[in-house]
N, C-alpha and C positions, 0 to 999 in steps of 0.2 A: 280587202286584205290590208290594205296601206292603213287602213282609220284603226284596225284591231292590234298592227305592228305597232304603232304610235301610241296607244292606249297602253299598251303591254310596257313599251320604252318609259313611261312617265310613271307608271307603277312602280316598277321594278328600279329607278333613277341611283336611289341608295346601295340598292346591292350592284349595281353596275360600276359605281363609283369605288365600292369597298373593293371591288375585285380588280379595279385598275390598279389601285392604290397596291394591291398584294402584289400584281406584276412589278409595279414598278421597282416594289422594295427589291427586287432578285438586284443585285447587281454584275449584270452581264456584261461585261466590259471587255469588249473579246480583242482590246490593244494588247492587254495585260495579262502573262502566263499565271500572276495569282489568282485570276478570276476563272481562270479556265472550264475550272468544275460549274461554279455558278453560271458560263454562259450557257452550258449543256442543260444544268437544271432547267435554265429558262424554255429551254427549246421541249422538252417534258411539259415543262408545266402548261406551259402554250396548247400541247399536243394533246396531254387530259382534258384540259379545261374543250377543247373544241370537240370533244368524242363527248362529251356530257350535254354537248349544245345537240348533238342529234348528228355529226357530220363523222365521216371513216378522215380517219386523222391520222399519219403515219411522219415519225421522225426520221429522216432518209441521210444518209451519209454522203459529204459531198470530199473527202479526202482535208477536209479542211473543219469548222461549225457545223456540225447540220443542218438541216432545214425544216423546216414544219412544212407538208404536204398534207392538205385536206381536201375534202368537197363534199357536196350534196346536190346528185343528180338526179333530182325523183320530179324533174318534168321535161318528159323527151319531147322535143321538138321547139323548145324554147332557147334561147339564148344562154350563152356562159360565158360570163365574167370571169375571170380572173383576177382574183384582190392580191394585191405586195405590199411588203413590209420588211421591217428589219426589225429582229427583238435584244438586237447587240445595240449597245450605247459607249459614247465617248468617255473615255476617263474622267473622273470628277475633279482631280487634282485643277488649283491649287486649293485643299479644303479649307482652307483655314479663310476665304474668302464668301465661304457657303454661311445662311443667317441662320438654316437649319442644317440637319445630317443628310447627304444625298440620296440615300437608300433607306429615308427613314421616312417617305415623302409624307408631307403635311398638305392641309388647304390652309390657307390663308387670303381674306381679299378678295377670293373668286376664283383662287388660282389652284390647281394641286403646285406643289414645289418638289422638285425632286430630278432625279437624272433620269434624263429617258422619258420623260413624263408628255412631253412634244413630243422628240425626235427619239422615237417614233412610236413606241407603246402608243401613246395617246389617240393616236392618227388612225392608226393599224385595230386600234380597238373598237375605236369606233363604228367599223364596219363588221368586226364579231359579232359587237350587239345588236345591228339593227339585223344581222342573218339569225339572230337569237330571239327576234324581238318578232321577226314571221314566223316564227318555227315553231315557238311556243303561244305567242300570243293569235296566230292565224290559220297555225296546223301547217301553212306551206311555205315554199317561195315563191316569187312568181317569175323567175328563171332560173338558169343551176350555176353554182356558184363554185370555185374554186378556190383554195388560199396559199400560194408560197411566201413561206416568212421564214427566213434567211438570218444569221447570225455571222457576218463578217462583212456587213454594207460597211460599218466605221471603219473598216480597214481596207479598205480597197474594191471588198470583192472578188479575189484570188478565184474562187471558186466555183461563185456563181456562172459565169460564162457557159465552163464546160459544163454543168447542171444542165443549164437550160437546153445549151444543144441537143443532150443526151437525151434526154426527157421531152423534146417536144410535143412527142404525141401522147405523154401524158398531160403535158400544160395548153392542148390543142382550147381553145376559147373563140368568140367572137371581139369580145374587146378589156383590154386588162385596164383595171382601175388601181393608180395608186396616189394615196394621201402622205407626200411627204415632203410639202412644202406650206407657202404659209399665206394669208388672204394680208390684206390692207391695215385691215381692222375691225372689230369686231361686227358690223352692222355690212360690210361691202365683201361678199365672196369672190374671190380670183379665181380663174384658172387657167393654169400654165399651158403655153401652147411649144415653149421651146427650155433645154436647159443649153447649163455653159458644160464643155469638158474640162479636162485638169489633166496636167504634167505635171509631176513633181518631181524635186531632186535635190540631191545633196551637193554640198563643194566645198572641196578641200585647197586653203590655199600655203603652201610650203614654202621656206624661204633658208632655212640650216637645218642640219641634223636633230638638234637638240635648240631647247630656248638657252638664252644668252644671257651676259650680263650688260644691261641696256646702258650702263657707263662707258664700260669699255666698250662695246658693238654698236651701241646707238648712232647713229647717222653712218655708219660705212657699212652698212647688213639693211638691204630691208626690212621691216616691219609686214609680216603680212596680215597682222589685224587692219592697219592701215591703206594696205594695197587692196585689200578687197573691198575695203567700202570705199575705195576709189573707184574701181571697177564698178560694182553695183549701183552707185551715184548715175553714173551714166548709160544705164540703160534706159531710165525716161528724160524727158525737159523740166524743167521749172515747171508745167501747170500739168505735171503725170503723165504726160505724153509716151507710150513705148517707143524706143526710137531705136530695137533689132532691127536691124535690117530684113526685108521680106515679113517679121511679123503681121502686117495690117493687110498682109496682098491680097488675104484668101478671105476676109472677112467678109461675111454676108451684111449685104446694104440693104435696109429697112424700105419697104415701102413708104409711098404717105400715105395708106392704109394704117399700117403699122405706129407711123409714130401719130398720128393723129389717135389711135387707140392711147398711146406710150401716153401720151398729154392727159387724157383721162385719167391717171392714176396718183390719186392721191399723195402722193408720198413727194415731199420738196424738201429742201434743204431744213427746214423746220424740223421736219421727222426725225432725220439724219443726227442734227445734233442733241435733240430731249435722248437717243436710244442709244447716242454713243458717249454724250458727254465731252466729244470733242469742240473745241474752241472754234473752228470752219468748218465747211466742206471745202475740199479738194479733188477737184479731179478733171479732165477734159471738159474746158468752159463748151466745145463743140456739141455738145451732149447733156441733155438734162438729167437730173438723179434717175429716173428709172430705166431711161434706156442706158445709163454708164451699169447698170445694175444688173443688169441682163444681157443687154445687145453688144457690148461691147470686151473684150478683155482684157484679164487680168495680168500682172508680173508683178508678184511681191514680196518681199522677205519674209518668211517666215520667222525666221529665228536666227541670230548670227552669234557668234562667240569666239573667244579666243586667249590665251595669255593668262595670268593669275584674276578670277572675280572674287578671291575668298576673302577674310576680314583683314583688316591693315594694309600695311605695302607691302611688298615686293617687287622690288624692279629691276623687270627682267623684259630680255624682249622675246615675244615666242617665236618658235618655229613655225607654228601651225594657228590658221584660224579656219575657219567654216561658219559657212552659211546655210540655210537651209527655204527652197525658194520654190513656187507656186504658182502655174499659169493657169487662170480659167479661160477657156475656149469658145469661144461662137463655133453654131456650124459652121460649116465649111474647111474650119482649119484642120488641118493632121498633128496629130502630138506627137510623133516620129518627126516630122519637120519641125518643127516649133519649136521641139528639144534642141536640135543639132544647132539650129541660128542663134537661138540663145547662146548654148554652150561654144558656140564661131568666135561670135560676137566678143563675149567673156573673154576669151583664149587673144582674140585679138586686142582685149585692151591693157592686157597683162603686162605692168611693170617688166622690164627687165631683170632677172634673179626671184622672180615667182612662177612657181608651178603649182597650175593646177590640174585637181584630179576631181570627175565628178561621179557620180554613182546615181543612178535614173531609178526611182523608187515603182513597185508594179502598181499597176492598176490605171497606166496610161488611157485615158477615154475622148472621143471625142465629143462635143458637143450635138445634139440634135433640137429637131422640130419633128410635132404631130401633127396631122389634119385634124385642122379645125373647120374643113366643110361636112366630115366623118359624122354620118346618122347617130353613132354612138356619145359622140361628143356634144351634138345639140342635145342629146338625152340629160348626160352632165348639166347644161347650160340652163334647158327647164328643172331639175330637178335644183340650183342653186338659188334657180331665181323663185322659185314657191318656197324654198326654207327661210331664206332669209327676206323677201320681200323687198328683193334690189335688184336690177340687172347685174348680171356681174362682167368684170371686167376683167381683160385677158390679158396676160407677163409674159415676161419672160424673165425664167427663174436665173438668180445666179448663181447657184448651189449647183450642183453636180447627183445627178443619178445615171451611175452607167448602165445598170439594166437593163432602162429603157432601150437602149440600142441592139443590148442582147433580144429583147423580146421582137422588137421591128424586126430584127434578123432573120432569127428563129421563128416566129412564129405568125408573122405577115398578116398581123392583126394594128385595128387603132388600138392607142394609148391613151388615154384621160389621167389627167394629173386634175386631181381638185385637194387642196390641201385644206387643213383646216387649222392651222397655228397662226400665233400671228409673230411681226416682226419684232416684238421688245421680248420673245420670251425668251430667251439666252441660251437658245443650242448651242452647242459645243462649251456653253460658258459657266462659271460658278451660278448657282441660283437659278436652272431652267425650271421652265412652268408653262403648267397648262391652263389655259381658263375652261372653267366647269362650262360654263355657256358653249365654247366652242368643241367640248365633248360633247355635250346635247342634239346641239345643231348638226354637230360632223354625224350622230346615227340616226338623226331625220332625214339628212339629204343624203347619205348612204340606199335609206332605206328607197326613199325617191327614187333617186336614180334606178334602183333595180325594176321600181314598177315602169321608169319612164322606157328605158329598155325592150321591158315585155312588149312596148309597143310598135 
C-alpha cells in the first residue's frame, strides 16, 4: 500500500501543487471582519474538496469560524488518527513589503510565496494528499483517519475549547497528529515534544484628561509616553533577563537528557542573524539559542505608541500612551499568575501621577509537553527517519498551540507534533513561503507514519 500511495503522490505532484496553490489564493484572514465571507468560503472549500477525496466531510458551527469535520473509517479495528489544522491565516498587512501579491501565491526558487502557504495550508495539506494518495492510488488506508480544521487558530481560538469538549466522542482517536511547526532545515526533520503558552495584553498608561501643550505643561505633567517605557525598561536586566518578580519560580528545569538533545540542534547565533538581519543575538548568555527558543520565556513588547506620529510637528504632550505586550510560557507556568505579577509589578513601578489600565486579551494558554516514550510517537520518529534519511531531532517549539492542551484534556490520547516548514519561511511576516520539497516530503512522511501506526 505505502509503495502504490507514493507512486500515486509523484504522479499526481502538479495537480497537488495546483490545488495548494487554489487554497492558498482564498484569503481567510479571520482577524479581519472584511474577510469574513472569505474565511467561511475557505472552510467550503476545504469541506468539498475532502468529500471528493472519498471522506464524509461536514462544515460544523462552532458560535464563532467553523470547522471542517471529516473522516474515513472503512478499517474497523485499526487505529485513528486525528489530523489538525488551521485554514485561517494572519493578516498580510504591511503589503507594500510583499515582492508579490499574498493571495495571488507564486513558486519561485522552490518556494510557493504566499500567505498561509506555511502556516498552515501547506502543513495541513500535506496530509489531505498523502490520505488521497491511499485512497486512490491503493484503494485504502491503513488506519482510519480523522480531520478537524478550524478557522480561528490566528485569533486565539475563542472557540475551539468548547468544540472539542462538546464533540469528544465524535473526535474519540488513538493519537492526534499535527503539522504546525517547523524542522531545522530542509535535510534534518524535528519533532516537537513541548510548546510555550502565551498571555497577552494591552496597557493603558494616563497622565491628563486631554493631551497638552508641551511648552506650557512640559516638565510639571508627566509624560506618559515616557513613563511607560520607563516602566517597561525595567522588567528585564541588560542581558534580557525577566526580572517580575515570581516570574521564573514555576519554570520547568531541563534535564541533561534534555539539553544534551537541545546541543544537537542546529541552529546558533549564525542562524539567528542570516533569518533576522539583526546586527547580534541577544538574550540570556545562561542559555543557548535553542533552549532561550523553546525552554525558556518570553516578555516582550509588542507594539507601543502614543502622542502625535503623523507628518511634521506638533508638540504636544499626550495624555495617553499604550503598549501592547506578550508572554510565552514554559510548562509549568499559569497565565492567570503570570498576568497578575507582571501587571503587580507594572503597577508598582509607576511614576507618581500615571495611571494605569490594562485589559487581558482571550485566549490565555498554557504551555505543554507530550510523551515522547508514547508508541505513537516512535511511529512519527520512524516514519521521519525513512523520509528524510536522518535521525531526527526533538524541540521544543516556541510558537504556541493551545489545542494541544484541549486535546490532552479532552480526549486523553498522545499528541505528535511533526512539522514540516522551515525557520526563514516568514509566518506571520510579509513574503511567507513554502518550499515544494518540504510539501513533498510533508505527504511521504504523512503517508509513513499512518502505515508506521498500523503497526
Amino acid at each position: 500500500m505505502l509503495n502504490q500511495a507514493l507512486a500515486y503522490a509523484t504522479a499526481h505532484a502538479d495537480q497537488h501543487l495546483q490545488e495548494l496553490l487554489d487554497y492558498v489564493s482564498i484569503p481567510s484572514v479571520s482577524a479581519q471582519p472584511a474577510h469574513a465571507r472569505d474565511t467561511r468560503y475557505a472552510a467550503l472549500w476545504l469541506s468539498e474538496h475532502l468529500r471528493d477525496l472519498g471522506l464524509k466531510a461536514d462544515v460544523m458551527e462552532t458560535g464563532g469560524n467553523p470547522v471542517v469535520y471529516a473522516e474515513w473509517l472503512g478499517k474497523p479495528g485499526a487505529p485513528t488518527v486525528l489530523i489538525y489544522g488551521h485554514y485561517d491565516v494572519q493578516p498580510a498587512e504591511p503589503l507594500e513589503l510583499w515582492h508579490s501579491e499574498p493571495f495571488k501565491p507564486v513558486i519561485r526558487d522552490g518556494f510557493i510565496y504566499g500567505r498561509g502557504s506555511d502556516d498552515n495550508k501547506g502543513q495541513h495539506f500535506a496530509h489531505i494528499k498523502a490520505i488521497e494518495s491511499f485512497l486512490k492510488g491503493a484503494g485504502s488506508l491503513p488506519v482510519n483517519v480523522k480531520f478537524l480544521i478550524e478557522g480561528e487558530e490566528e485569533i486565539g481560538g475563542p472557540h475551539l475549547p468548547i468544540f472539542v469538549e462538546k464533540n469528544a466522542d465524535l473526535l474519540a482517536c488513538d493519537v492526534v497528529m499535527i503539522s504546525d511547526s517547523a524542522m531545522i532545515n530542509p535535510t534534518l526533520p524535528a519533532i516537537v515534544y513541548g510548546l510555550r503558552g502565551l498571555v497577552y495584553f494591552e496597557v493603558e498608561a494616563r497622565t491628563a484628561s486631554g493631551d497638552l501643550h508641551s511648552g506650557t505643561y512640559g516638565g510639571n505633567v508627566q509624560n506618559p509616553a515616557m513613563a511607560l517605557a520607563q516602566i517597561l525598561a525595567q522588567l528585564k536586566d541588560d542581558h534580557g533577563r525577566i526580572t517580575v518578580p515570581g516570574f521564573l519560580d514555576d519554570v520547568r528545569v531541563l534535564s541533561a537528557e534534555e539539553r544534551a538533545e537541545m546541543a544537537r540542534v542546529p541552529y546558533r547565533d549564525a542562524e539567528i542573524l542570516e533569518e533576522t538581519g539583526a546586527s547580534q543575538v541577544f538574550g540570556d548568555p545562561d542559555f543557548i539559542v535553542a533552549e532561550r527558543m523553546g525552554a525558556r520565556p518570553t516578555l516582550e513588547v509588542n507594539g507601543i505608541w502614543g502622542g502625535y506620529t503623523g507628518p511634521g510637528q506638533k508638540t504636544v504632550l499626550p495624555a495617553l500612551a499604550h503598549a501592547k505586550i506578550s508572554c510565552r510560557l514554559v510548562p509549568n507556568q499559569n497565565p492567570d499568575k503570570i498576568y497578575a505579577q507582571v501587571k503587580a509589578r507594572m503597577e508598582q513601578l509607576a511614576p507618581p501621577g500615571v495611571t494605569l489600565t490594562f485589559s487581558l486579551a482571550p485566549g490565555s494558554a498554557a504551555g505543554t509537553i507530550v510523551d515522547r516514550t508514547a508508541p505513537e510517537f516512535m511511529a512519527a520518529v520512524r516514519a521521519a527517519r525513512a523520509t528524510w534519511g536522518a535521525e531526527p531531532i526533538f524541540m521544543l517549539e516556541g510558537g504556541s498551540i493551545p489545542v494541544v492542551n484541549d486535546f490532552q484534556s479532552a480526549l486523553k490520547k498522545p499528541v505528535v507534533l511533526l512539522g514540516y516548514g522551515l525557520p526563514g519561511d516568514n509566518i506571520h511576516a510579509p513574503n511567507e513561503r513554502f518550499a515544494l520539497d518540504c510539501f513533498r516530503k510533508g505527504i511521504e512522511a504523512s503517508a509513513r507514519f499512518l502505515v508506521e501506526l498500523a503497526k
